[in-house]
C-alpha positions as CSV (number, residue, x, y, z in Angstrom):
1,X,-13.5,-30.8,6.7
2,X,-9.6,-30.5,7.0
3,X,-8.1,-27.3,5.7
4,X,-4.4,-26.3,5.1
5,X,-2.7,-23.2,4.7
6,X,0.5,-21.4,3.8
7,X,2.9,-18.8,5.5
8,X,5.1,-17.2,3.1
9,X,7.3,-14.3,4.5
10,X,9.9,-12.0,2.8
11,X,11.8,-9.9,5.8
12,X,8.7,-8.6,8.2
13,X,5.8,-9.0,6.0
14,X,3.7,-12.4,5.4
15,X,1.8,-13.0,2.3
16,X,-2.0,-12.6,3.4
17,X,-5.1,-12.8,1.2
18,X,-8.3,-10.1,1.3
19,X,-11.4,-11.9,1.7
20,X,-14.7,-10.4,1.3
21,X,-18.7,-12.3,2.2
22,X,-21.3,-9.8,2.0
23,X,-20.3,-6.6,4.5
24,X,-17.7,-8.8,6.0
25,X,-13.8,-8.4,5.7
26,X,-10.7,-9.9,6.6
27,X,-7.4,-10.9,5.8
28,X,-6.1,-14.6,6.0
29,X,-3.5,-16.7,4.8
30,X,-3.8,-18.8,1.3
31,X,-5.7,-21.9,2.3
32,X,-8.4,-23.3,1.8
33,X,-10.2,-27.3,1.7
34,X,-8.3,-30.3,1.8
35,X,-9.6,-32.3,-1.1
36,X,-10.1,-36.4,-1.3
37,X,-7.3,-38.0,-2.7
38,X,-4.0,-34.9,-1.7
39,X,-2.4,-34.6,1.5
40,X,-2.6,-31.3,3.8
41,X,0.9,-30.5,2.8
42,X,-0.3,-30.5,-1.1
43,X,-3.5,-28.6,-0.5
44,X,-1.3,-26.0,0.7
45,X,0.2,-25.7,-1.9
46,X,-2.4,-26.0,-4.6
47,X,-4.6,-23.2,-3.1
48,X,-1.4,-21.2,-2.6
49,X,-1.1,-21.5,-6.2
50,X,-4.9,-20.8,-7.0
51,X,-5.1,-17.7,-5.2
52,X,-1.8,-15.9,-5.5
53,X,-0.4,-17.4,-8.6
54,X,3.3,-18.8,-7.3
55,X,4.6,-21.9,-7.1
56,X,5.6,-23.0,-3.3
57,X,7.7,-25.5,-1.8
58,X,7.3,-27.0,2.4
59,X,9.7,-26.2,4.4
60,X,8.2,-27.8,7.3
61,X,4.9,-28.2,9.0
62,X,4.2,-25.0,11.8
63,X,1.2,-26.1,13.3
64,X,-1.9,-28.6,13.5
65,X,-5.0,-27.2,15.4
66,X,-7.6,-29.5,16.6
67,X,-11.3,-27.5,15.7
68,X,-13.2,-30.9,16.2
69,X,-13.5,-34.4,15.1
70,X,-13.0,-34.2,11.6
71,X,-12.1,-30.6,11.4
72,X,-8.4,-29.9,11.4
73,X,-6.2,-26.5,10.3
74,X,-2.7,-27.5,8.6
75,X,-0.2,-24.5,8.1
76,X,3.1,-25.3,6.2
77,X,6.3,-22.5,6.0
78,X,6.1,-22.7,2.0
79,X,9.2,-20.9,0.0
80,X,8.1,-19.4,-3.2
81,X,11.6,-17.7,-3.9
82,X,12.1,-14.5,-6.0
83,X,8.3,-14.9,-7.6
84,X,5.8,-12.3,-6.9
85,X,2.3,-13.2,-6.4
86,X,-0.6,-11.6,-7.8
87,X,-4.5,-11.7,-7.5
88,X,-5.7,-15.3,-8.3
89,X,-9.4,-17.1,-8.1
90,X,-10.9,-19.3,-6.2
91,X,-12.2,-22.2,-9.0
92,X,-15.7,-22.9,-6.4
93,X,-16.8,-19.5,-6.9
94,X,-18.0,-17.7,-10.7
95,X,-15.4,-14.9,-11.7
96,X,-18.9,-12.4,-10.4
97,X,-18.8,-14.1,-7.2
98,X,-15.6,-14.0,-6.0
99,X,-14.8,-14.2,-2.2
100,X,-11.2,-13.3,-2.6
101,X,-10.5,-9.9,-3.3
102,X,-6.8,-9.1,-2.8
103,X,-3.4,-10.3,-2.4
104,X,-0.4,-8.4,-0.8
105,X,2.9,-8.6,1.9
106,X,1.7,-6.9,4.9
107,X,3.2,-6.1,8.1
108,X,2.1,-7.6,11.6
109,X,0.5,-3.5,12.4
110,X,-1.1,-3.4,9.4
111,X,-3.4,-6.1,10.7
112,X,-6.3,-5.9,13.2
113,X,-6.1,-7.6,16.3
114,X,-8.4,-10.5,15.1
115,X,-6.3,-11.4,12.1
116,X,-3.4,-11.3,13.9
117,X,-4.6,-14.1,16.3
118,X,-5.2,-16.5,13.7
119,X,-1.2,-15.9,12.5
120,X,-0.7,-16.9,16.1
121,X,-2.7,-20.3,16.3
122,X,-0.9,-20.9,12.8
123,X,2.7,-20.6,14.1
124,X,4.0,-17.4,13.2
125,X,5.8,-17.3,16.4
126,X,8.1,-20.2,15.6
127,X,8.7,-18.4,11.7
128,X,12.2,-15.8,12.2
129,X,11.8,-12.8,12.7
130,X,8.8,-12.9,14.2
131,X,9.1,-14.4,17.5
132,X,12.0,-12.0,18.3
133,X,9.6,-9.0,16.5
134,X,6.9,-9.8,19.1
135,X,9.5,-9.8,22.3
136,X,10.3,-6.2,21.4
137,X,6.3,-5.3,21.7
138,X,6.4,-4.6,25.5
139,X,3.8,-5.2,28.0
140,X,1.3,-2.7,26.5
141,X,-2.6,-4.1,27.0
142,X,-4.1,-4.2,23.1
143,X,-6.9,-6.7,23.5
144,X,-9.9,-5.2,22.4
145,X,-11.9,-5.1,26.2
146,X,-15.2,-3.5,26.8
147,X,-13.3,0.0,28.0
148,X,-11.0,0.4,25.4
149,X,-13.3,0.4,22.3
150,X,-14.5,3.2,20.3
151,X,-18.6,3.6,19.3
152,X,-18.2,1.6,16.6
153,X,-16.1,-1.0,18.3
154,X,-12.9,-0.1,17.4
155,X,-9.6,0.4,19.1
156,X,-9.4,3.7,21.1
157,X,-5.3,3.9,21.0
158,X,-2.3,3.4,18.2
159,X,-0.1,0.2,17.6
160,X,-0.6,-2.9,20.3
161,X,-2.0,-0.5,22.6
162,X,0.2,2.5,22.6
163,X,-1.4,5.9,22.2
164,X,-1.8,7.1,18.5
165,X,0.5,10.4,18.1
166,X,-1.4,13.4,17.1
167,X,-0.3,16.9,15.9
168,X,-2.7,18.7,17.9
169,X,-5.8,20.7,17.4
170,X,-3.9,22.1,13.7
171,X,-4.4,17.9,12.3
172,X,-7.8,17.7,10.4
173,X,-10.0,15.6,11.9
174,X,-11.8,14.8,8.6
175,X,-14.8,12.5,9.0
176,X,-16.2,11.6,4.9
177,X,-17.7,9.0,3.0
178,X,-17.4,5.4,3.8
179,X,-15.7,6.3,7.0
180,X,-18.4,4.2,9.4
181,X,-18.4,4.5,12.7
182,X,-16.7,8.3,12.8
183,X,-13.2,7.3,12.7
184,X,-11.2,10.1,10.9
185,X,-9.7,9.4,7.4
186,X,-6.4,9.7,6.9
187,X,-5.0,11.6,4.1
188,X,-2.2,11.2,2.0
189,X,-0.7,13.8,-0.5
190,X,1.4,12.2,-3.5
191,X,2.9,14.7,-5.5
192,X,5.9,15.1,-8.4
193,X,8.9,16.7,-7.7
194,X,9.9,20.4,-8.8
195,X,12.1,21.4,-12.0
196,X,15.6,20.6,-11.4
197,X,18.7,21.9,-13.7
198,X,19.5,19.7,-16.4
199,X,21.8,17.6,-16.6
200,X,22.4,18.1,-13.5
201,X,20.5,16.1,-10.0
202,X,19.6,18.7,-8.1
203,X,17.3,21.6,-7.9
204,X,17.1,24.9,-10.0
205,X,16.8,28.1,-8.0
206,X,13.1,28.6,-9.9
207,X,12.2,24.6,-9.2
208,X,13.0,25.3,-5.2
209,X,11.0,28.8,-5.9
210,X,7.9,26.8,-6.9
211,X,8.5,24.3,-4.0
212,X,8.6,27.3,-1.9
213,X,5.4,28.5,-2.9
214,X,3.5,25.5,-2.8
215,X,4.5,24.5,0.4
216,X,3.5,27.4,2.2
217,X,-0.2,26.2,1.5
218,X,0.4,22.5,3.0
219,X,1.2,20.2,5.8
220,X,1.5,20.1,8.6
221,X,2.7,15.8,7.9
222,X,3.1,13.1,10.3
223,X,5.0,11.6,7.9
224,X,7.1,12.8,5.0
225,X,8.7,10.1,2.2
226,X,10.5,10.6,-1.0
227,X,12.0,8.1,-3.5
228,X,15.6,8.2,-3.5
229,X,16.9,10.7,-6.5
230,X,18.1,14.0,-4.8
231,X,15.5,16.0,-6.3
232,X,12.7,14.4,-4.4
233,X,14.8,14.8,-1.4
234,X,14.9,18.3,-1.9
235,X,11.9,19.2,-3.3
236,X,10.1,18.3,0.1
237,X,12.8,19.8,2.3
238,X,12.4,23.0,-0.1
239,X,8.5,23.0,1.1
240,X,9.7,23.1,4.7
241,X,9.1,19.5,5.4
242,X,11.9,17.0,7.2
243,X,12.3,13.9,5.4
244,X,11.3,10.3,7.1
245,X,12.6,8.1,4.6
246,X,13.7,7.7,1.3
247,X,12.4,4.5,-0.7
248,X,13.7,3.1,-3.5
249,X,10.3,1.5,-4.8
250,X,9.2,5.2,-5.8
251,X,12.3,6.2,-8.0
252,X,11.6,4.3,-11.5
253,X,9.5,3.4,-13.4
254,X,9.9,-0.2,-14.0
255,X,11.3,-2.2,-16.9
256,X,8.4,-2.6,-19.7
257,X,6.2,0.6,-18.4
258,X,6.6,2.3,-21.5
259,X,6.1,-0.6,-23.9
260,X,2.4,-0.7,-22.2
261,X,1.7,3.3,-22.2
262,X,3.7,6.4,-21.9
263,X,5.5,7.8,-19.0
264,X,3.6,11.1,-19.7
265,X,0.5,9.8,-21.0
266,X,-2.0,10.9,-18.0
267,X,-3.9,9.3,-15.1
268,X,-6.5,8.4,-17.8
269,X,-4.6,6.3,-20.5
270,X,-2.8,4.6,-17.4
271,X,-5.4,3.7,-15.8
272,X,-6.8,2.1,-19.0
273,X,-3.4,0.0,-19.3
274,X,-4.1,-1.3,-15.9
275,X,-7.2,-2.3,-16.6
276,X,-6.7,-3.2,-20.0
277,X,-3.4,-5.5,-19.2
278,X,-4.1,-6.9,-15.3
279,X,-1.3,-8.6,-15.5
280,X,1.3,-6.5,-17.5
281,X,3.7,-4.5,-16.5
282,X,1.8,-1.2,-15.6
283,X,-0.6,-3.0,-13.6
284,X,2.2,-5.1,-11.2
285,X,3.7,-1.8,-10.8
286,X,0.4,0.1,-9.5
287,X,-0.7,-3.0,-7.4
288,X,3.1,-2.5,-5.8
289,X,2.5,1.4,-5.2
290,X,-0.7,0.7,-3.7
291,X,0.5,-1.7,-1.2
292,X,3.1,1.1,-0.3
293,X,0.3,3.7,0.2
294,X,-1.6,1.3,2.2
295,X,1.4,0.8,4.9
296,X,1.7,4.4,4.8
297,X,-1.8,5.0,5.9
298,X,-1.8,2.4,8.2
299,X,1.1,3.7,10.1
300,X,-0.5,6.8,10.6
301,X,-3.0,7.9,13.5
302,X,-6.9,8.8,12.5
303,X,-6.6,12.3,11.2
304,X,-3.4,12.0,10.0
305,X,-1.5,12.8,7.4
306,X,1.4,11.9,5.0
307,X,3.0,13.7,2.0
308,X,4.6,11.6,-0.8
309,X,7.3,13.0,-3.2
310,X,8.5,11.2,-6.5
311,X,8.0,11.4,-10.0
312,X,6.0,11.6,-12.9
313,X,4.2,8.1,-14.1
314,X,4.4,6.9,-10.5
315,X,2.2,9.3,-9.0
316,X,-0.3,8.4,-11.4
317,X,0.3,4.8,-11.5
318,X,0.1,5.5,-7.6
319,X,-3.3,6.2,-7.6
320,X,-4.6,4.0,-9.8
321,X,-3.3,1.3,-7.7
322,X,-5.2,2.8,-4.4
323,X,-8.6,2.8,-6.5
324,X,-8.4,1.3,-9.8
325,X,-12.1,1.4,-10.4
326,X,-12.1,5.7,-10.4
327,X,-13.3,8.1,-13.0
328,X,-10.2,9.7,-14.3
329,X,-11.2,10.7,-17.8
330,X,-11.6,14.2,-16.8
331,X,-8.7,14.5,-14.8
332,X,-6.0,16.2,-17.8
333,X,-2.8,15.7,-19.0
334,X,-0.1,13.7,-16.3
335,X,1.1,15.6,-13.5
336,X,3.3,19.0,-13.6
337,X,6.0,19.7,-10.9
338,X,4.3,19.7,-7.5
339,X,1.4,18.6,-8.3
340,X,-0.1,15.2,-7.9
341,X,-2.7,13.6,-6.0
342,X,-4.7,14.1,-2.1
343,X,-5.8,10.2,-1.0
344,X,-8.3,9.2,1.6
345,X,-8.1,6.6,3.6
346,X,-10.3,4.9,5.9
347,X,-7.9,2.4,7.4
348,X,-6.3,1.1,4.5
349,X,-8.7,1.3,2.1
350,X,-8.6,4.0,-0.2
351,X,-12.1,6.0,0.0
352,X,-11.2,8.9,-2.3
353,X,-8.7,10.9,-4.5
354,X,-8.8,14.4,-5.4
355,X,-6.0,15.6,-8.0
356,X,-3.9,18.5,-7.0
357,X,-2.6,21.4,-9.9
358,X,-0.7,24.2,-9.4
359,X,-0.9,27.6,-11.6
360,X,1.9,27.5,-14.2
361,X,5.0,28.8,-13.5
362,X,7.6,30.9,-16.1
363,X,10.1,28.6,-17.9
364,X,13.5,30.2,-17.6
365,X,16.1,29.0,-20.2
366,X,17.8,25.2,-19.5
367,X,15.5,24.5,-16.7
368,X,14.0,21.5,-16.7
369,X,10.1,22.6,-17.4
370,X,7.0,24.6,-16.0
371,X,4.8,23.5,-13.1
372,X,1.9,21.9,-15.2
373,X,4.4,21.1,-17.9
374,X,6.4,17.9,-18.4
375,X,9.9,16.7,-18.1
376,X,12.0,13.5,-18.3
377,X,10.8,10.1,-17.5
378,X,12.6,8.2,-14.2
379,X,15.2,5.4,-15.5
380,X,16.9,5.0,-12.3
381,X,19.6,6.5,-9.5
């Protein structure tokens, strides 16, 4: 039977789909049968539809492979302009049944060598940026050979065959639940920001006090990320930690959050909005976070680790995204300043999340709250 398929790219990532039959995983791209009666081109875009919920238009066919007889792979470059997809369902399979499990952008290093190979055969290559992307690899050897795979048959070195960077002997090496074949996890902490002056944007001497203090217990990161307001910045340089980037995505809370659930409602009554409203505006937002985390993780070695700084609602709605099926009736009131969330990763699937509180700080006059307290929602630069 004939099958057909979709690339959709925005910049360097390509819309890929999570699949999931019994222990085995992988990520693809929207496709699926070619029915009686539509052409290849239309089942493209019909199963684009089915699974991630846009509407697509060809572009223009990027490559036919031959698997036998009656057994041919269509893949179409399908524009879905400024809509963003979401989970959808595969109509064969009962809503308990479901072999898709996931829909996001993703990166050409966020995938494993296998699902890579099949963007290949499907004419990536001929799709800008990516044939100029894959010219800047270098000559590095990453197939997966006999000599260069772990215990559990995984690759022994970093990106397309480059040595993974490592802190030395001070990086954890932590080995936990759901981590098969003894790769390390990789861990990364999301906190809140410290108290800042108000009205003003930048730190209070107490807020870079408390900052201070709790970064003398953390680190040390292979990565360090804030959202893009100046007291994120500063809060992680007042830890003693360089910044890597700044990102946008982590600095508001998104049009509609609060018509859903409070900014400062707790981990708790957000993750019920998420769960309650899969499609609102809480749960878009979380899905979005999570896909963040995930690059994060994957860009960092086994062992490593990562500290995220932004702001309260998004660190919950953070983790909620990474595991939306967790137990956080228990876990209090929303986050104070510096405190958050610790995230394990095996790969880029989020194993675990421990939340992080700090003891409670003095309140001096015109500051802008108490670690373990509260303070303004984010609307923005």
């Amino acid at each position: 039977m004939s099958r057909a398929q979709a690339i959709v790219v925005r910049g360097q990532e390509v819309l890929m789909v999570r699949h999931r039959q019994g222990e085995a995983e992988w990520w693809c791209l929207p496709g699926g049968a070619v029915l009686d009666g539509e052409t290849p081109a239309e089942a493209a875009l019909r199963e684009l539809e089915e699974e991630c919920r846009v509407r697509g238009r060809v572009v223009r066919e990027t490559s036919v492979v031959t698997y036998g007889p009656d057994d041919r792979h269509y893949t179409y470059l399908v524009d879905i302009g400024r809509q963003e997809p979401a989970l959808g369902c595969d109509p064969e399979h009962a809503a308990d049944s479901q072999v898709l499990q996931e829909v996001r952008w993703m990166r050409l290093d966020a995938l494993s060598e296998r699902d890579r190979a099949f963007l290949w055969t499907a004419g990536l290559l001929s799709v800008p940026p990516f044939g100029g992307l894959v010219l800047g690899w270098g000559d590095a050897v990453s197939y997966p050979c006999s000599n260069a795979l772990g215990s559990a048959g995984h690759i022994a070195t970093g990106r397309y065959g480059q040595e993974a960077g490592s802190l030395g002997s001070s990086s954890p090496s932590l080995r936990g639940k759901g981590d098969a074949g003894g790769t390390a996890l990789r861990i990364i902490e999301h906190r809140r920001h410290t108290m800042r002056a108000k009205p003003g944007r930048h730190l209070s001497q107490p807020g870079v006090d408390l900052a201070r203090r709790v970064g003398e217990g953390l680190g040390p990161f292979h990565r360090v990320v804030t959202s893009s307001l100046p007291r994120a910045f500063e809060t992680a340089l007042a830890m003693g930690f360089a910044v890597d980037e700044q990102v946008s995505l982590l600095a508001s809370l998104p049009d509609g959050f609060e018509d859903e659930v409070p900014w400062d409602a707790g981990i708790g009554r957000i993750a019920s909005a998420v769960r309650r409203r899969p499609d609102g505006t809480v749960a878009r937002f979380a899905h979005q976070l999570a896909a963040f985390h995930r690059d994060l993780a994957a860009r960092l070695p086994d062992g490593g680790r990562a500290l995220v700084i932004s702001h309260g609602g998004i660190v919950e709605a953070s983790a909620v995204g990474c595991k939306p099926d967790g137990d956080y009736a228990g876990w209090g009131p929303a986050f104070g300043y510096c405190e958050g969330v610790r995230m394990y990763f095996h790969g880029t699937r989020c194993e675990r999340i421990e939340p992080l509180r700090v003891a409670a700080a003095p309140d001096p006059g015109g500051q802008d709250g108490a670690a373990g307290g509260t303070g303004d929602p984010v609307r923005g630069v």
